[in-house]
C-alpha positions in Angstrom: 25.0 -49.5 -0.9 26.3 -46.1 -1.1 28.0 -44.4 1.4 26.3 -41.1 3.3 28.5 -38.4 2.3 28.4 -35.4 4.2 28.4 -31.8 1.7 29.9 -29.0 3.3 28.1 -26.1 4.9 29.8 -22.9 4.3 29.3 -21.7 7.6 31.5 -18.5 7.4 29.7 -17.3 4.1 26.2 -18.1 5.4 26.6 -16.4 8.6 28.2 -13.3 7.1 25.1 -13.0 5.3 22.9 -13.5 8.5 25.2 -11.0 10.5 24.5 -8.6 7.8 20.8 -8.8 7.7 20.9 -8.4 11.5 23.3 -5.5 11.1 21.0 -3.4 8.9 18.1 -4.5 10.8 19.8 -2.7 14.3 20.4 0.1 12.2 17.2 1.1 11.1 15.8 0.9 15.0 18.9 2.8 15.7 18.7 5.8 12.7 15.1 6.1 14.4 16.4 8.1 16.8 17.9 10.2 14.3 14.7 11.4 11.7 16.8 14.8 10.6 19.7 12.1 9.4 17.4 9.8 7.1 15.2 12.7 5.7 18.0 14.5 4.5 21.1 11.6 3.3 17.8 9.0 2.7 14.9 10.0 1.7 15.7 13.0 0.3 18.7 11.9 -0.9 19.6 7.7 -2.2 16.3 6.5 -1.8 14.4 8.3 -4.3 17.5 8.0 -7.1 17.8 4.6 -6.3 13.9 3.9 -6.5 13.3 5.5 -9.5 15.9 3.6 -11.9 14.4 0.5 -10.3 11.1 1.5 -11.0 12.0 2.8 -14.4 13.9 -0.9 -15.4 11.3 -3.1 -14.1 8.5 -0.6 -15.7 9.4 -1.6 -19.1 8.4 -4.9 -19.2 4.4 -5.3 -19.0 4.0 -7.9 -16.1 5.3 -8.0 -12.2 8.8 -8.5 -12.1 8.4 -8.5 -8.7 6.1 -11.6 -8.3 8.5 -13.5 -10.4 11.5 -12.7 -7.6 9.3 -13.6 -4.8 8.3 -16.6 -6.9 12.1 -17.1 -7.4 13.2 -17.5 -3.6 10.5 -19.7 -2.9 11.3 -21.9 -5.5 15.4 -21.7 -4.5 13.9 -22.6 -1.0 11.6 -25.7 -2.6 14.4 -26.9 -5.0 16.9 -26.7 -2.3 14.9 -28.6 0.0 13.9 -31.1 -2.3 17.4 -32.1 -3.9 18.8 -32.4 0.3 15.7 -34.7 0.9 16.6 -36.9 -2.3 20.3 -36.9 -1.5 19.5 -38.3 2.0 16.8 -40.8 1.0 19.8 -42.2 -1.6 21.9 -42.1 1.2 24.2 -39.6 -0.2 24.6 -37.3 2.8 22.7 -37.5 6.7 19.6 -36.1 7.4 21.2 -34.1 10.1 23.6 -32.2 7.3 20.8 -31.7 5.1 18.7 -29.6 7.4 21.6 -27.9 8.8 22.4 -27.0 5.3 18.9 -26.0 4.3 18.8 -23.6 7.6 21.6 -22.1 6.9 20.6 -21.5 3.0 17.0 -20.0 3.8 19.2 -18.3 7.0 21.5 -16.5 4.3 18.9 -15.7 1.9 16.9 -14.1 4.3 19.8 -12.0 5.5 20.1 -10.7 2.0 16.7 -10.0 1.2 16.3 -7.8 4.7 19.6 -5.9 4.0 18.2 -5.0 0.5 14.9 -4.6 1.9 16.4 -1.6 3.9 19.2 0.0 1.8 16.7 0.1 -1.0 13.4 1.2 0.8 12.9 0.3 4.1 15.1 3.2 6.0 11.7 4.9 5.3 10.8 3.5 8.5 13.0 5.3 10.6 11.9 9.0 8.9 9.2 11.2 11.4 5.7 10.8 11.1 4.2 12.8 7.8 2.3 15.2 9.8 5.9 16.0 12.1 7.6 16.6 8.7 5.2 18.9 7.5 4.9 21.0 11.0 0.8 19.9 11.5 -0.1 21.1 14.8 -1.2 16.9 16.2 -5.1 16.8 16.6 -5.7 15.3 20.0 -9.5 15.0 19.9 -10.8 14.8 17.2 -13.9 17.0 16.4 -17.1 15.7 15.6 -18.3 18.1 14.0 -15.2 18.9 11.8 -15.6 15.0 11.0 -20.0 15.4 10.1 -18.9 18.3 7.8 -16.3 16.3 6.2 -18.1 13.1 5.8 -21.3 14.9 4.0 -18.5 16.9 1.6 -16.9 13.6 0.6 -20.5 11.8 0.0 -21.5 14.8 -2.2 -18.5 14.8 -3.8 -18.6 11.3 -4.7 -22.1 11.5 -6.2 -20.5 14.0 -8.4 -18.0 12.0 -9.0 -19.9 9.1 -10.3 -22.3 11.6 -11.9 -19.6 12.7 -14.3 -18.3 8.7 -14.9 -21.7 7.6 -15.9 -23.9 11.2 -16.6 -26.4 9.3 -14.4 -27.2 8.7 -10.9 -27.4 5.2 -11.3 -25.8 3.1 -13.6 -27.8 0.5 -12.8 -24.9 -1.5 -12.3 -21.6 -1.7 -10.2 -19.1 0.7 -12.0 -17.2 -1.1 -14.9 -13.1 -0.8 -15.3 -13.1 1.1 -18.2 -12.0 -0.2 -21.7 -8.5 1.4 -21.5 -7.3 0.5 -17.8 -3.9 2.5 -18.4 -6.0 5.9 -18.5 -6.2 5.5 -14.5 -2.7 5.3 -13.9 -1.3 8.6 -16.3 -4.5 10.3 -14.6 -2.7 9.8 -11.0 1.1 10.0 -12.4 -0.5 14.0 -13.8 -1.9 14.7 -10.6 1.2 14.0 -8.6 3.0 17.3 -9.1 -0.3 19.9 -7.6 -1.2 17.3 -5.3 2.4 16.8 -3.6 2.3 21.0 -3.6 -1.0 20.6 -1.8 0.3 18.4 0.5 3.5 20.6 1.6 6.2 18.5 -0.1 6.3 19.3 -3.7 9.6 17.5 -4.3 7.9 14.2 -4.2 5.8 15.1 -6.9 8.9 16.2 -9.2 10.7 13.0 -9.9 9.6 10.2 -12.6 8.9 6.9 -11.5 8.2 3.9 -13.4 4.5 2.0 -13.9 2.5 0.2 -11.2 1.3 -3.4 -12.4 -1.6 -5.7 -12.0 -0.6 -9.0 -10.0 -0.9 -11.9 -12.1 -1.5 -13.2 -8.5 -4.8 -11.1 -7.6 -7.0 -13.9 -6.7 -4.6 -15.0 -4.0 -4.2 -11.2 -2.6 -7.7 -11.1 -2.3 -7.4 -14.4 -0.3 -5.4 -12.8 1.7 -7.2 -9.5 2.0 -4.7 -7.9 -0.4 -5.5 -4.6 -2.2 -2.0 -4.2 -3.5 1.7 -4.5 -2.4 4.6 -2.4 -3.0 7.6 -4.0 -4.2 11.2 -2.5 -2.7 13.0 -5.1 -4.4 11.8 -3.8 -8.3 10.4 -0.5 -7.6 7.1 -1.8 -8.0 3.9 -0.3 -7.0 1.5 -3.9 -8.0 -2.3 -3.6 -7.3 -4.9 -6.7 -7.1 -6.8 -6.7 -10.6 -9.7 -8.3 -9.2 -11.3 -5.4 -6.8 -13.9 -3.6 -8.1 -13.7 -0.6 -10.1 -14.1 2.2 -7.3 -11.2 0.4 -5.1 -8.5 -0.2 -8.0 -7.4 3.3 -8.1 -6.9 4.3 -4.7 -5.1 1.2 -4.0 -2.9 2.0 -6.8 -2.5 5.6 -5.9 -1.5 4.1 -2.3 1.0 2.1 -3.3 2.3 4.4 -5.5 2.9 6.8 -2.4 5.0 4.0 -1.1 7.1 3.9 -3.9 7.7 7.5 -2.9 8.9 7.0 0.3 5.5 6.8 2.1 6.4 4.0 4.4 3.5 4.0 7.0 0.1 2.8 6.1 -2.1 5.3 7.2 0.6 8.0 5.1 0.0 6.0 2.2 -3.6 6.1 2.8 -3.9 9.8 2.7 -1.3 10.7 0.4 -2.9 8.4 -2.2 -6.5 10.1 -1.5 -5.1 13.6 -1.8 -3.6 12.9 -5.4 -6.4 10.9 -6.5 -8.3 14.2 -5.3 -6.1 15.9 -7.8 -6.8 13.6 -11.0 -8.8 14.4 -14.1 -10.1 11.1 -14.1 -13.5 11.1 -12.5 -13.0 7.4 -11.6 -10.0 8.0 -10.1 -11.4 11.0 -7.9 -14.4 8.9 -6.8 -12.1 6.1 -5.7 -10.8 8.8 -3.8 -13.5 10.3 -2.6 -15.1 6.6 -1.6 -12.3 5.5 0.6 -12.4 9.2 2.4 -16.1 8.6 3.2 -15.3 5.1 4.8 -12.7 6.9 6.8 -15.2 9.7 8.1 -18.3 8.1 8.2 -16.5 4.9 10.4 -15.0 7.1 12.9 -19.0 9.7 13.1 -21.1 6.2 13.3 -18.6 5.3 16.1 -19.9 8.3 18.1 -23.1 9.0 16.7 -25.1 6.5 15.0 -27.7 8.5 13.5 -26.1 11.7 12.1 -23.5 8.8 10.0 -26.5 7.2 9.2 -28.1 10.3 7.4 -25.0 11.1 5.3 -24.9 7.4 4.6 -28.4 7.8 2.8 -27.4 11.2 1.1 -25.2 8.6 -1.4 -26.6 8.3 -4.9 -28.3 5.0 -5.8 -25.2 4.2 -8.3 -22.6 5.0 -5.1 -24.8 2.7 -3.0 -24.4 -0.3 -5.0 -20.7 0.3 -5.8 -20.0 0.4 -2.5 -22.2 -3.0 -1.7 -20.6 -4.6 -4.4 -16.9 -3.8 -2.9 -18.4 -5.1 0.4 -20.1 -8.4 -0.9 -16.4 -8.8 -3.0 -14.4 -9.0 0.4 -17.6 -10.3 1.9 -16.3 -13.3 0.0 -12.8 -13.6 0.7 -13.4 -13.5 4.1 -11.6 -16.9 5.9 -8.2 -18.3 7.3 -6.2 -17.0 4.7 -7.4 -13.1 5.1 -7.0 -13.5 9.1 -3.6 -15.2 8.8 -2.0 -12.3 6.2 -3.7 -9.9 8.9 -1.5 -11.1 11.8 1.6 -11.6 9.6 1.2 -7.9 8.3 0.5 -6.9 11.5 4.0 -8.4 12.9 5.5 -6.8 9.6 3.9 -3.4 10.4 5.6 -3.4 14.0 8.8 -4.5 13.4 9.2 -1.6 12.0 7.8 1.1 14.6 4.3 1.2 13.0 2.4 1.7 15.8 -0.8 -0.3 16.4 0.6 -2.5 12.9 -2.5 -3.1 10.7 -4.9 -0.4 12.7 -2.7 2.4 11.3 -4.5 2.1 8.0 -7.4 4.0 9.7 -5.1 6.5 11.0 -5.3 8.4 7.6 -8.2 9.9 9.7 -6.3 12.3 11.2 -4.2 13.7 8.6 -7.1 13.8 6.6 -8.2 15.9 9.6 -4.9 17.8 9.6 -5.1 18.5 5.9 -8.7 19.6 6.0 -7.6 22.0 8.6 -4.5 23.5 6.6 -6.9 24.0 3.9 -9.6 26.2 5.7 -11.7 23.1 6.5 -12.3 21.4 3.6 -11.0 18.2 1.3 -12.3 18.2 -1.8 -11.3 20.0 -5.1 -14.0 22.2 -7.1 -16.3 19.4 -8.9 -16.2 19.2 -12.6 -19.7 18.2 -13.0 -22.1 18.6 -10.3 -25.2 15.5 -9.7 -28.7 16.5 -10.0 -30.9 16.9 -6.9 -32.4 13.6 -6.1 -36.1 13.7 -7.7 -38.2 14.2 -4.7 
């Protein structure tokens, strides 16, 4: 019988690495109290150099480089585990040394991913709220009937939207992706530059960045209620293939907004509506346009029933089935899996200040609001093509 030999731990190195990710974790709560600091030496500084060489590198290969790392520390994790658990069943070392050393291993990874997490993207945490930064006057209450108006120019822009896709009302079935997939993306990368300006901060829309990618693991995002993911570790803006058409683009046009520095969801949220606003690409713009009317019409119908309902039957017969077919998609989905990735992204979210965690999403509403408001009240750029009257 062989004798239990004991490996060594590393202690010292492993809890450096700990220590560390602690360290940079207290100092993005404590460079929150300093926004002027991080806008200027961060984000409008390392951040977006830093981001966009990472983006740029990882963009050159066709496939997520970033699934392949996350795959990568789970299987370090796995193998480790699995070689302590073989070395104690042999007798080769104690049960006791094996899980101390496999605590301290996932302990020291972990302290390195969360200090990269930071220095590479996450110190966009600690920046002021997008409507602070651009000196929006905060919309306590907002109006009703600011929010009707809105919702019925969103609806009509979206029939027009899909008019010009398909030169019909209704296609008579759910919008396809279209044959070239990549025309989406340099639609949104052109629009970047007039929608930033539109926005008040056109030096986000200067600076290249590299491709977003479709996850070779969609099925499992959508299992856990996953539109996308932004990736700090590559750069990455990666979007779930499987969605229907009309959600693809805003989810990549949101993710895309994190990759420039758009940490918050609900900022993400409206600065990927407003470029997709911006696009040539009618699809794009009526993903766009469809995600602002879920925003609008949610918050009218939760005050007024009735008036959300009308707008809600001004959609064109094509828009109505898209938008049933998105529903009946995540009508699928729904289960353990979505409501566990909820409550983990909702612990993520408020870790890091996001107040509310995964009900900032809908927050977009009020910069939306905001927006509208800088803009003399109104959301939506001149229509290309406009849709026929309904017949009567």
């Amino acid at each position: 019988m062989r004798r239990s030999t004991d490996r060594p731990l590393h202690f010292r190195r492993r809890l450096i690495a700990m220590g560390l990710g602690v360290a940079t974790f207290a100092l993005s709560r404590i460079l929150a109290a300093f926004p002027d600091v991080v806008e200027t030496l961060y984000a409008g500084g390392l951040a977006p150099v830093v981001v966009a060489a990472l983006s740029r590198a990882s963009g050159a290969v066709p496939f997520s480089v970033g699934e392949w790392v996350l795959l990568a520390f789970v299987g370090r994790q796995v193998f480790g585990a699995a070689r302590g658990l073989r070395a104690v069943a042999r007798k080769r070392r104690g049960l006791g040394n094996a899980v101390a050393a496999g605590a301290l291993r996932l302990g020291s990874d972990l302290g390195v991913v969360v200090t990269l997490f930071y220095v590479l993207w996450g110190f966009h945490y600690a920046r002021a709220p997008l409507g602070a930064r651009l000196g929006w006057p905060e919309i306590a209450e907002p109006d009703v009937e600011a929010i009707e108006k809105l919702a019925a120019e969103m609806v009509v822009a979206g029939n027009d939207a899909y008019f010009e896709l398909h030169g019909v009302r209704d296609l008579g079935v759910p919008t396809p992706m279209p044959d070239e997939p990549s025309t989406m993306e340099r639609s949104i990368d052109a629009a970047w530059p007039e929608g930033a300006r539109a926005i008040g901060m056109p030096e986000v829309g200067d600076r290249r960045y590299g491709r977003a990618k479709r996850a070779c693991s969609s099925r499992l995002l959508s299992l856990l209620y996953l539109g996308g993911f932004y990736m700090p570790f590559t750069g990455e803006p990666t979007v779930n293939g499987s969605m229907p058409a009309i959600a693809q683009p805003h989810a990549m046009a949101h993710e895309k907004a994190h990759q420039r520095g758009s940490a918050s969801e609900d900022e993400a949220n409206f600065v990927g509506f407003v470029i997709g606003s911006f696009a040539d690409d009618a699809l794009v713009r009526y993903s766009a346009y469809r995600f602002a009317q879920g925003q609008l019409l949610g918050a009218l119908r939760s005050v007024d029933r009735e008036r959300a309902k009308a707008l809600i039957e001004m959609r064109s017969p094509g828009v109505r089935r898209d938008i049933d077919d998105e529903r009946a998609f995540w009508a699928g989905y729904e289960g353990p899996g979505a409501r566990v990735a909820e409550r983990v992204n909702d612990a993520y979210l408020k870790s890091n200040r996001v107040a509310g965690g995964t009900a900032s999403y809908d927050r977009s509403l009020v910069l939306m609001l905001e927006y509208a408001r800088s803009r003399g009240g109104t959301l939506a750029e001149v229509p290309r093509t406009r849709a026929p009257d309904p017949p009567p």
